[in-house]
C-alpha positions in Angstrom: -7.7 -13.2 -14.3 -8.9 -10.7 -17.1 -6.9 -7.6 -17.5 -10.8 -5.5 -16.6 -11.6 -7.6 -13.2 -7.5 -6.5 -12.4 -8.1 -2.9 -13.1 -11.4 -3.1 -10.9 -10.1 -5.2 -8.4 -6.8 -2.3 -8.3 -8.6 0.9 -8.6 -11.9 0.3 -6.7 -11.4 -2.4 -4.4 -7.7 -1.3 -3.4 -6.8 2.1 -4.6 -9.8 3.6 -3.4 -10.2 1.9 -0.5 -6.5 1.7 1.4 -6.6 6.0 -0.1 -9.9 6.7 1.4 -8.8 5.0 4.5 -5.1 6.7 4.7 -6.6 10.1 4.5 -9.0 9.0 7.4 -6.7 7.1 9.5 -4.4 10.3 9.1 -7.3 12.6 10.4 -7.8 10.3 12.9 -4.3 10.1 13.9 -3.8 14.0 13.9 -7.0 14.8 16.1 -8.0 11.8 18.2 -4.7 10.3 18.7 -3.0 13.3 19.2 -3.0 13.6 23.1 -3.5 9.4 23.4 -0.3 8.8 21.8 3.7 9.8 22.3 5.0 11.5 19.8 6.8 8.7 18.4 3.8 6.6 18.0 2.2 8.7 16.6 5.3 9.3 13.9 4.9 5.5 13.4 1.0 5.9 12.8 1.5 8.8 10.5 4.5 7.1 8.5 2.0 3.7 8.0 -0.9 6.5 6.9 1.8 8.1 4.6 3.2 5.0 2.6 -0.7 3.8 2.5 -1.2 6.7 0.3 1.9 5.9 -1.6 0.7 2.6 -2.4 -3.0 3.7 -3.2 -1.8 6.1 -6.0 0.6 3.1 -7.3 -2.2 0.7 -7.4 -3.5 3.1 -9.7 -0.8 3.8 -11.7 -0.8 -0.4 -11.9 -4.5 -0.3 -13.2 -4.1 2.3 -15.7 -0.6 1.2 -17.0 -2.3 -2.9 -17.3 -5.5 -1.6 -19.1 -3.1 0.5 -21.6 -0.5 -3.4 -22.1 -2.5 -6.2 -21.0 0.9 -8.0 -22.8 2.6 -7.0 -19.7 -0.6 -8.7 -17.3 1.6 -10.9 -15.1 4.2 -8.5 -14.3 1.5 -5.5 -13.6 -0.8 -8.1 -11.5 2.2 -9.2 -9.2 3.3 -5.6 -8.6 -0.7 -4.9 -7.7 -1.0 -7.7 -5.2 2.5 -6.5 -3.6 1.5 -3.2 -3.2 -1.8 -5.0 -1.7 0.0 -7.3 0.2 2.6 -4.5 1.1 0.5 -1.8 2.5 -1.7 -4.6 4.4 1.6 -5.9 5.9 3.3 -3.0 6.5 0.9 0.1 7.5 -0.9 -2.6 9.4 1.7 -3.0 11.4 3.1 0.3 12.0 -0.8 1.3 12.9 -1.1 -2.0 15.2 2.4 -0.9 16.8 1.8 3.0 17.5 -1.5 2.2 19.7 -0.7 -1.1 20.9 3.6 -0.6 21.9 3.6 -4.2 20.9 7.1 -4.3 20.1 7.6 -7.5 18.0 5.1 -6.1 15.7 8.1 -3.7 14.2 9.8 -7.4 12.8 6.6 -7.7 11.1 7.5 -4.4 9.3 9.9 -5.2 6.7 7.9 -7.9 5.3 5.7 -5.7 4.0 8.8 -3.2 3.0 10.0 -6.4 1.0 6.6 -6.5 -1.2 7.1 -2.9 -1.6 10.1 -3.6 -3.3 9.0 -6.5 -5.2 5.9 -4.8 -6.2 8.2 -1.7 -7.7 10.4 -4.0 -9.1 7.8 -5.7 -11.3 6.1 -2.4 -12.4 10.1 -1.6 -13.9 9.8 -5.4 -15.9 6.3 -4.5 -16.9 7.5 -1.0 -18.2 10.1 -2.9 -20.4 8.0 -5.2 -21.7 5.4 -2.0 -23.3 5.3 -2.8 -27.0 
């Protein structure tokens, strides 16, 4: 895939969207949730809404980093799809868990944790690899 259709596909497709969504689902969560909830899922909700956010402003830092070394491309497109993959995995289940109490949905978790990590370990390759 071209280093331009990455940085789109990373700052308006996913940046944009899972941000716009996290400061939503967090409004949500803090005014219509608040008195459906227990205070714990609603902690769970607002921890998925949090590291949504914290993935959104990586996916950025991805796109801008890969238009500035497109040498780097493979390393800076696997951490973007991780962070994809990641936030889809992981908020989505913390958000499925805090209104649904489903608990085998929490085992789901850490697979998305484990993109995380994959995701920031190939942003620190890419970051080596700058010429």
């Amino acid at each position: 895939m071209s280093t331009l259709i990455l940085t789109r596909i990373f700052i308006a497709a996913a940046a944009a969207l899972f941000g716009g969504l996290s400061v939503a689902g967090g409004a949500f969560a803090s005014h219509a949730l608040k008195n459906q909830l227990t205070d714990r899922a609603l902690g769970i909700f607002e921890t998925g809404a949090r590291y949504q956010m914290y993935h959104a402003l990586a996916l950025l830092l991805v796109a801008l980093l890969l238009s500035r070394a497109p040498e780097s491309q493979t390393f800076f497109a696997v951490a973007g799809w991780a962070f994809i993959v990641g936030t889809i995995v992981f908020s989505g289940s913390l958000y499925a868990l805090s209104l649904t109490d489903i608990k085998w949905l929490g085992a789901v978790t850490p697979v998305g944790g484990v993109a995380f990590i994959v995701g920031w370990g190939c942003l620190a390759v890419a970051a080596w690899s700058f010429k």
